[in-house]
C-alpha positions as CSV (number, residue, x, y, z in Angstrom):
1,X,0.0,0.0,0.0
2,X,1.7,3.5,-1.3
3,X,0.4,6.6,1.5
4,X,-0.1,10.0,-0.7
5,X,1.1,12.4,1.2
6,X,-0.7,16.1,0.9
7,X,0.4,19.3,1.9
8,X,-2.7,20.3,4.1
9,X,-5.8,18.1,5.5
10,X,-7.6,20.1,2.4
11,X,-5.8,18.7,-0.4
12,X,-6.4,15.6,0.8
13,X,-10.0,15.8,1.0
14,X,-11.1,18.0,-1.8
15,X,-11.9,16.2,-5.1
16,X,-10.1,18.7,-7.1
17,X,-7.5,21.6,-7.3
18,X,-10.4,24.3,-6.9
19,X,-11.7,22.6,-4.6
20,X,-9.2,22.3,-2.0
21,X,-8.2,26.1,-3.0
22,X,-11.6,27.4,-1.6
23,X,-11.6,25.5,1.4
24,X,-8.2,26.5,2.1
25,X,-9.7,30.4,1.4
26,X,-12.8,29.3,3.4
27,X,-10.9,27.8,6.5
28,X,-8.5,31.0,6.9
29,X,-11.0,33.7,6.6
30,X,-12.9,31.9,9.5
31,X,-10.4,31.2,11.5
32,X,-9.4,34.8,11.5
33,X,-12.6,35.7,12.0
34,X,-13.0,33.5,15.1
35,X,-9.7,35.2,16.5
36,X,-11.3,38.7,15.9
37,X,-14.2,38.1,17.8
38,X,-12.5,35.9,20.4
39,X,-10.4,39.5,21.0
40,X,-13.4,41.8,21.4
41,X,-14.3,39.7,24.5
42,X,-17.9,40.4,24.2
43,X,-21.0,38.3,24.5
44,X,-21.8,36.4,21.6
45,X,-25.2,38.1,21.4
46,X,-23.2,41.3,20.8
47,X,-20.8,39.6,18.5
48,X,-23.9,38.5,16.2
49,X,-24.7,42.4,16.1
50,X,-21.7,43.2,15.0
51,X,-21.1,40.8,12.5
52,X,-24.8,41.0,11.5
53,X,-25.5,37.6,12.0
54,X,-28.2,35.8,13.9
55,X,-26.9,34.1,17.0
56,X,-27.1,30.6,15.8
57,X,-25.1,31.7,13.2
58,X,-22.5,33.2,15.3
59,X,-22.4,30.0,17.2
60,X,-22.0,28.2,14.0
61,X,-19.2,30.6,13.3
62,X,-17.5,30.2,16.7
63,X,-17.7,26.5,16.3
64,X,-16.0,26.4,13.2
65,X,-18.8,25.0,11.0
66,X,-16.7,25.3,7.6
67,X,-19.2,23.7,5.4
68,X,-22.4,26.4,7.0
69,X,-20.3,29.1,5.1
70,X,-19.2,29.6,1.2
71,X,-16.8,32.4,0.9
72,X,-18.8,34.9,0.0
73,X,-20.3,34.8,3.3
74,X,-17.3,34.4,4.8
75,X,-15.8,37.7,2.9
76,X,-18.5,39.8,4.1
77,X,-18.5,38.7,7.6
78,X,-14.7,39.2,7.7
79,X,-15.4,43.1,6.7
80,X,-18.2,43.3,9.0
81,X,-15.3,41.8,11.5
82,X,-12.5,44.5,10.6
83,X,-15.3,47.6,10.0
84,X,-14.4,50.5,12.7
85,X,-17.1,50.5,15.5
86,X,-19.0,53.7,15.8
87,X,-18.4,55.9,18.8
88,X,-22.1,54.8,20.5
């Protein structure tokens, strides 16, 4: 029996090149997320609010639910993540 060996968990898994590209895109943009909100030290009820999310989708987030999010979604919740806050 001849092991493959991959560079990352995604190549081994996706199917093809693309594939494997986007989850790589995917996996980074929600871990950095994660770490974002992790930072701001706020309820996760507030952390929906700022990210504009629902709070079952900010647990989903928090959890690290890959395959809930494509990376459009994952784009827009990073800028949402990086926007300023307003003086309240």
């Amino acid at each position: 029996m001849n092991a493959e060996i991959y560079e990352n968990v995604w190549d081994a898994l996706a199917d093809t090149e693309k594939e494997a590209a986007n989850r790589k895109a995917r996996s980074a943009l929600l871990y950095e997320i994660r770490r974002a909100v992790q930072r701001w030290g706020i309820p996760q009820e507030e952390a929906a609010k700022r990210l504009g999310l629902t709070r079952p989708r900010t647990t989903d987030l928090l959890r690290g639910k890959l395959a809930k999010f494509s990376l459009d979604a994952l784009v827009n919740i990073a800028a949402s993540a990086t926007r300023p806050r307003s003086a309240a």
